[in-house]
C-alpha positions in Angstrom: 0.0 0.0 0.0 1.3 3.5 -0.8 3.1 5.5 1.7 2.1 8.6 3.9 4.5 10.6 2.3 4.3 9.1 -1.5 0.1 9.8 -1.0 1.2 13.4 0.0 3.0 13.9 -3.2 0.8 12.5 -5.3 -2.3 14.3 -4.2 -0.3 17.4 -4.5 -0.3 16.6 -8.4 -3.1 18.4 -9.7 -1.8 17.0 -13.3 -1.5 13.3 -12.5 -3.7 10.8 -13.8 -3.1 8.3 -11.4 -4.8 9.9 -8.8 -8.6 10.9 -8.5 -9.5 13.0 -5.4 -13.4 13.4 -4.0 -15.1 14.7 -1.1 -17.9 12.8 -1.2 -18.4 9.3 0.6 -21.5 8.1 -1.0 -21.1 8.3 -4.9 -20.5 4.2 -6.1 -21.1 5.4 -9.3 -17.7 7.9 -9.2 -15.7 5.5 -7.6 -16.8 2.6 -9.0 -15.8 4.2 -12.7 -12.5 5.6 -11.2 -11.5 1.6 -10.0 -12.5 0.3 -13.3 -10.5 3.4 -14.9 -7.4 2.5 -13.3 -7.6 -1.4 -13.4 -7.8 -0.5 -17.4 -4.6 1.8 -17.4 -4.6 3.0 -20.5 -1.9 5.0 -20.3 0.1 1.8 -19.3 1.9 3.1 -16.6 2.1 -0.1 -15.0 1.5 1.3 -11.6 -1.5 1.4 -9.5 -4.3 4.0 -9.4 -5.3 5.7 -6.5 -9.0 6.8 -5.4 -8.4 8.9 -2.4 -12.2 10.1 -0.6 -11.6 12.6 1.6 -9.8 15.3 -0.6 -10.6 18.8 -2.1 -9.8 19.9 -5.7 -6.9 21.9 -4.4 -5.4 18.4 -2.9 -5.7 19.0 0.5 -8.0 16.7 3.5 -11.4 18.1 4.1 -11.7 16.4 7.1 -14.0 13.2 6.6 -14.7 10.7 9.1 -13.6 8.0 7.9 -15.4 4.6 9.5 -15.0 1.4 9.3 -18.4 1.5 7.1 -17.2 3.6 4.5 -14.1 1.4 4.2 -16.3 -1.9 4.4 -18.4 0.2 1.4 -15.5 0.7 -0.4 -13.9 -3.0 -0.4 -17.0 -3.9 -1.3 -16.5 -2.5 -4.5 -14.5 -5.4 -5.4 -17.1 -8.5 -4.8 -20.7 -6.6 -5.8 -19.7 -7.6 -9.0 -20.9 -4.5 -11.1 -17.0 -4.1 -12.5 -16.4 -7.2 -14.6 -13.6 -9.3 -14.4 -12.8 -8.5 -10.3 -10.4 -5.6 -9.7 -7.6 -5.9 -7.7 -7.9 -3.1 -5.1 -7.0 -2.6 -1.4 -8.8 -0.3 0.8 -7.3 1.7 4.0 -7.9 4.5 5.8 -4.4 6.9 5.8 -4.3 10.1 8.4 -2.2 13.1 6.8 -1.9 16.4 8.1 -5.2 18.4 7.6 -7.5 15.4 8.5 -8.1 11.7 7.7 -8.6 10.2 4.2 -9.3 6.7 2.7 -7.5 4.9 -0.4 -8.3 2.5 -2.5 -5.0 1.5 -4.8 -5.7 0.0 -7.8 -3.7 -2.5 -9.6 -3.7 -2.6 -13.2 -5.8 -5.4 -14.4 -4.2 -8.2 -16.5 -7.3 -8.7 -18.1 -8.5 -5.5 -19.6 -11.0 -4.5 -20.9 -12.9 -4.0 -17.3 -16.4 -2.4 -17.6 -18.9 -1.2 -14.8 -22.4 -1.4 -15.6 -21.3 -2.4 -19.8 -19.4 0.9 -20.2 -15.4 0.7 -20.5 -13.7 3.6 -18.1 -10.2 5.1 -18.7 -8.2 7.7 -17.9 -7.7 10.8 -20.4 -5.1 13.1 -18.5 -6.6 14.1 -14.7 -10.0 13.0 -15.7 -12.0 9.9 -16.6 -13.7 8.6 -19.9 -15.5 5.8 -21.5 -13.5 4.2 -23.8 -13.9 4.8 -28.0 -13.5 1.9 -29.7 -10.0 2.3 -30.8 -9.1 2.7 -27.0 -10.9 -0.6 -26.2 -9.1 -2.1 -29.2 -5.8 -1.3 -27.6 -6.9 -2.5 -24.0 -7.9 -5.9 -25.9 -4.8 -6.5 -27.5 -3.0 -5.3 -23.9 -4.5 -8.2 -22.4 -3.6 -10.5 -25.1 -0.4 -10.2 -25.0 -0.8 -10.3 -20.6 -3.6 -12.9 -20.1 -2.6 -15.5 -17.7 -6.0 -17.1 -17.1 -6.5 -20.4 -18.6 -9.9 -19.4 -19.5 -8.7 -16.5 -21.5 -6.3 -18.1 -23.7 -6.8 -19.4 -26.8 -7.7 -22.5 -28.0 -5.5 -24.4 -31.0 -7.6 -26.1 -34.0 -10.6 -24.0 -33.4 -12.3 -21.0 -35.4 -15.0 -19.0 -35.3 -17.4 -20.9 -37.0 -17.6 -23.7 -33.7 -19.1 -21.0 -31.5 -23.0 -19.8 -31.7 -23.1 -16.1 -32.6 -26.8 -16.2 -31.6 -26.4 -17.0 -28.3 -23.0 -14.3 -27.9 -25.5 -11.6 -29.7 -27.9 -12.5 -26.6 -25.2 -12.5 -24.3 -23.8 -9.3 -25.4 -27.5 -7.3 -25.3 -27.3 -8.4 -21.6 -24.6 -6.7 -20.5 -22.8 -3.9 -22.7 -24.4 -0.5 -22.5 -27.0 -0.1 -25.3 -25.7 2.9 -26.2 -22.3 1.5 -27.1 -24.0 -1.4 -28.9 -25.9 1.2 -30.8 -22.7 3.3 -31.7 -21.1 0.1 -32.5 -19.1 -0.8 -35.8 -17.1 -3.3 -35.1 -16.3 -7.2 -36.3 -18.2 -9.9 -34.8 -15.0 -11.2 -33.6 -14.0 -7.6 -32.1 -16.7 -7.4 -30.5 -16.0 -11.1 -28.7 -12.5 -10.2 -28.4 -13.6 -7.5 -26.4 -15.4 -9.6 -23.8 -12.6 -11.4 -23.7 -14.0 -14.4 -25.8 -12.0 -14.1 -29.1 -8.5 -13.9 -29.8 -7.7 -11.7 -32.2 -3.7 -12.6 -32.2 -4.4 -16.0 -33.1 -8.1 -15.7 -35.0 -9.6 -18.0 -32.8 -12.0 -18.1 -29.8 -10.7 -18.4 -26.2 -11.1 -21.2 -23.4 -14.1 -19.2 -22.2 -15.9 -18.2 -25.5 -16.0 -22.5 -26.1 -17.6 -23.2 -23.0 -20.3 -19.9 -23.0 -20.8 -20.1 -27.1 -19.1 -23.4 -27.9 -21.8 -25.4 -30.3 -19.7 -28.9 -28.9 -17.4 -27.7 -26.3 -16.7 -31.3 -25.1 -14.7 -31.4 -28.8 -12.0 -29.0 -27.4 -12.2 -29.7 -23.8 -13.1 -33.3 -22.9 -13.8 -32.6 -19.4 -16.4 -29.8 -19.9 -19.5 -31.7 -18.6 -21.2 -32.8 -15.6 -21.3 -36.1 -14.9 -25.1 -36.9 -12.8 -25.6 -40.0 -10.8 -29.0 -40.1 -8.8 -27.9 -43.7 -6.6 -31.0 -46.1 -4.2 -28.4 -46.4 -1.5 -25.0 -44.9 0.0 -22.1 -46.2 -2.4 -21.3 -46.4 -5.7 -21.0 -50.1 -5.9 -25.1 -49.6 -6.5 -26.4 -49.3 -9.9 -27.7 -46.2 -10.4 -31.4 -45.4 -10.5 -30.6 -42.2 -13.5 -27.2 -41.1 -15.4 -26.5 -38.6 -17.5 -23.4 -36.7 -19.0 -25.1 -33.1 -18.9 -22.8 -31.0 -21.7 -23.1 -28.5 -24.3 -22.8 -24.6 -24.0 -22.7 -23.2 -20.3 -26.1 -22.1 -20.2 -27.8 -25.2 -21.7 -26.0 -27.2 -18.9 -26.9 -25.2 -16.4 -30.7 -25.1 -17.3 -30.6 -28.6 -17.2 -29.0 -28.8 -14.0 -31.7 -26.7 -12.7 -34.4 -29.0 -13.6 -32.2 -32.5 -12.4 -31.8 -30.7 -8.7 -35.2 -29.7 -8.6 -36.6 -33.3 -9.4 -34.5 -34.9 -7.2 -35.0 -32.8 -3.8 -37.5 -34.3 -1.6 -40.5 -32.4 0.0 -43.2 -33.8 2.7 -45.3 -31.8 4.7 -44.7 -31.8 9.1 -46.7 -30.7 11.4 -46.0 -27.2 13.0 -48.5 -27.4 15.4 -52.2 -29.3 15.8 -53.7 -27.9 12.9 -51.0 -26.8 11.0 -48.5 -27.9 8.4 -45.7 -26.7 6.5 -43.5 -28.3 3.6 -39.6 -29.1 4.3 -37.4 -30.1 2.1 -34.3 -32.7 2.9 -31.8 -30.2 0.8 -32.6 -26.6 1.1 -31.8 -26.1 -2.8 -29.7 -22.7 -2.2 -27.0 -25.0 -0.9 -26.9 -27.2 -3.5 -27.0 -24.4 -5.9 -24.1 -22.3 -4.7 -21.7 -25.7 -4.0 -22.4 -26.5 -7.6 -22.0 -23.4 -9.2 -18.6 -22.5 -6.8 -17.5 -26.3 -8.7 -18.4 -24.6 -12.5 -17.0 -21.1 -12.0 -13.8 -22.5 -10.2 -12.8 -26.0 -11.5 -9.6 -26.9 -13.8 -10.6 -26.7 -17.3 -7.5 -27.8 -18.2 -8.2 -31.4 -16.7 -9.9 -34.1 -18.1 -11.9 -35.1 -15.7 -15.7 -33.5 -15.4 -17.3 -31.8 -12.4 -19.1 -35.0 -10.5 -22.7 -34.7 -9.1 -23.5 -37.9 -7.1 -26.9 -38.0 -4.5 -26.9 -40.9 -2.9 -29.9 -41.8 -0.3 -28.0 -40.0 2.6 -26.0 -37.3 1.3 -24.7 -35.9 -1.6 -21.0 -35.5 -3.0 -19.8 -32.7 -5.9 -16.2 -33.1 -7.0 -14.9 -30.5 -8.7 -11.1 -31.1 -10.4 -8.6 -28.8 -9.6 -8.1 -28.1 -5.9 -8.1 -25.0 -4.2 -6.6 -22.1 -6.1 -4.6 -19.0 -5.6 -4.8 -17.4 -2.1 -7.4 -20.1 -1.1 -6.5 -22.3 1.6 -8.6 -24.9 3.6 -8.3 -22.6 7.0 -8.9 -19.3 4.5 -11.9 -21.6 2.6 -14.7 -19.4 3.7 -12.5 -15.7 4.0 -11.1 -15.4 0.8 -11.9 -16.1 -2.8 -9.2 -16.2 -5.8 -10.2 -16.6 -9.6 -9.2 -19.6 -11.4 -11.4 -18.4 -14.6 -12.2 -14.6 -14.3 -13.7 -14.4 -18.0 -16.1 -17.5 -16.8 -16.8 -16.2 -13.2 -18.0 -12.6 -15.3 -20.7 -14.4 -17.5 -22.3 -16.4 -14.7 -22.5 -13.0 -13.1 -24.3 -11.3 -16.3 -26.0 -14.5 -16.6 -27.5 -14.1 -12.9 -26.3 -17.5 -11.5 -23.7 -15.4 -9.1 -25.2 -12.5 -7.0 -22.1 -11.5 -5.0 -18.6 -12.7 -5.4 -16.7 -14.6 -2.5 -19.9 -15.4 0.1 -20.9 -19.0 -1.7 -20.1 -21.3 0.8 -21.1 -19.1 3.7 -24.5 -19.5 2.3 -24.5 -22.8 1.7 -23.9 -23.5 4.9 -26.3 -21.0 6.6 -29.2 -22.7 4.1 -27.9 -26.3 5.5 -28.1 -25.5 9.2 -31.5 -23.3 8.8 -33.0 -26.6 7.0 -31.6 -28.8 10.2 -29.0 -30.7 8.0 -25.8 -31.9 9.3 -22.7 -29.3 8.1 -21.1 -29.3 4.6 -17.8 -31.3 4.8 -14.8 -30.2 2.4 -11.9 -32.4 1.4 -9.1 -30.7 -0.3 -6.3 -32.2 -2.0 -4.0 -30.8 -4.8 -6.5 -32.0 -7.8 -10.1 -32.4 -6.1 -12.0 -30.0 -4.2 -14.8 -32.6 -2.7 -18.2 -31.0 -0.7 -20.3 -33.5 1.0 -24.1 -32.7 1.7 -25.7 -34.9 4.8 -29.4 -35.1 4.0 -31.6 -33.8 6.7 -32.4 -35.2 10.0 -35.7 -36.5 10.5 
């Protein structure tokens, strides 16, 4: 995190543009445009941004308080998931002389574009912009030539033609700004190469434009599917009562996952009192939903081995390949959250299977223990990430 003194300096700059002062505590708008403005870095300095609340046009503290609200506000602008992919940002609250003021440094994002609400955000001198198409173009090829994300790199023998345009056209009228669509006049594969989905270095689409648009994803990536086993008793030595190897584009897997969890969870009515009833269920759904999406959005693509949904009569297992990733441990499982696929993780947000970054398993678990079931149990190793479901007590 910057210094006392380097902060100092640089809000005495009134001509920098890595720096963007306000006195106002409330605007997400401003600050969320300033964050996505410097995660883009434009200018390519290579250096973080800083959005410093707290500070008058001259550069000097206005004398905020600064609480540990505003700064829980302010992280927050990280996992709400209205910039797309996640910034990188840290949040503090700094006390100069003239007052306190709070600081969110921004690291330049290795996967630029970043948009807030569909609009691209940069920096033009002191002041902040959305992006022209040329200026998004050179973001693009940026992260090209940066992307470290499995899920935004290319993949080999494939071309255009294996991806849906229909479904990216629907896609895209979900979440770019209709006034950029409208202005728009650029290629089809610009305009995936833009959402990270096409690359234009190598004419083909990315790990993450196969598995949102991919007409046979499977083709490219073997393990891209969800292997479902509904099983009468407690092991797998039993043959199953259904089967299935769900696969295809993301969102035709997931609508079918929808309808396999929702004819497989088990409702009966119990009394409440003498006269009345109510309907339980022996898997409150949101847990199964958020274990099994966390599974989708975080798994190993590059493995060959597919995400595992087994319900036996007394619990129910999801293996996802991969492990834990990044700065994810088993003691950290529920604190923090790192990005396997960024590019993925963004779509299931526009798609509106993710809500809010990084709070997944705390719900699952809250839904468990407010439908009486016994706690989620994790096993981690370096390849699996395994989440056990006890069915309900009775």
């Amino acid at each position: 995190m910057i210094t006392k003194e380097e902060l100092t300096a640089l809000m005495a700059d009134l001509e920098s543009d890595r720096i963007e002062r306000t006195e106002s505590v409330n605007n997400t708008d401003k600050f969320s445009q300033a964050v996505c403005a410097f995660a883009n870095d434009l200018p390519n300095h290579k250096r973080p941004g800083y959005l410093v609340i707290g500070v008058d046009k001259l550069g000097k503290p206005c004398g905020i308080n600064v609480t540990e609200q505003l700064l829980e506000n302010l992280g927050a602008l990280r996992s709400n998931g209205n910039i797309q992919p996640l910034p990188v940002i840290h949040v503090a609250k700094i006390t100069l002389e003239g007052g306190d003021v709070a600081v969110v440094e921004v690291q330049p994002s290795d996967l630029p574009p970043l948009r807030y609400k569909g609009q691209v955000w940069v920096r033009v001198g002191p002041r902040k912009a959305t992006a022209s198409e040329q200026e998004e173009r050179i973001l693009t090829e940026k992260r090209i030539s940066k992307a470290r994300s499995y899920d935004a790199s290319p993949v080999g023998e494939a071309s255009l033609t294996d991806l849906s345009l229909t479904q990216f056209q629907a896609y895209r009228q979900e979440v770019i700004d209709p006034e950029v669509i409208a202005a728009n006049h650029r290629s089809v594969e610009d305009q995936l190469a833009s959402l990270r989905f096409f690359d234009n270095q190598h004419h083909v689409p990315t790990v993450a434009g196969m598995l949102l648009f991919g007409k046979n994803p499977r083709f490219y990536l073997p393990g891209a599917y969800i292997q479902f086993l509904r099983l009468p008793g407690n092991t797998l030595t039993d043959r199953p009562d259904d089967e299935a190897e769900i696969s295809g584009d993301l969102l035709s897997v997931l609508r079918e996952l929808d309808i396999r969890v929702a004819a497989n969870i088990q409702k009966r009515p119990e009394s409440t009192s003498i006269l009345r009833e109510k309907n339980t269920a022996d898997y409150p759904d949101v847990a199964i939903r958020e274990i099994l999406l966390n599974a989708i959005m975080h798994r190993d693509y590059q493995s060959n081995t597919p995400v595992k949904l087994y319900w036996f009569s007394d619990h129910i297992e999801i293996h996802s390949p991969g492990g834990l990733y990044g700065e994810v441990t088993p003691a950290t499982l529920e604190k923090r959250s790192s990005y396997r696929n960024p590019v993925l993780a963004e779509a299931m947000k526009a798609l509106g299977y993710v809500n809010r970054y990084g709070y997944g398993i705390q719900r699952a678990k809250s839904a468990m223990e407010k439908n009486g079931n016994p706690p989620i149990q994790f096993e981690v190793d370096e390849r699996i990430f395994l989440a056990t479901l006890p069915v309900r007590n009775v």
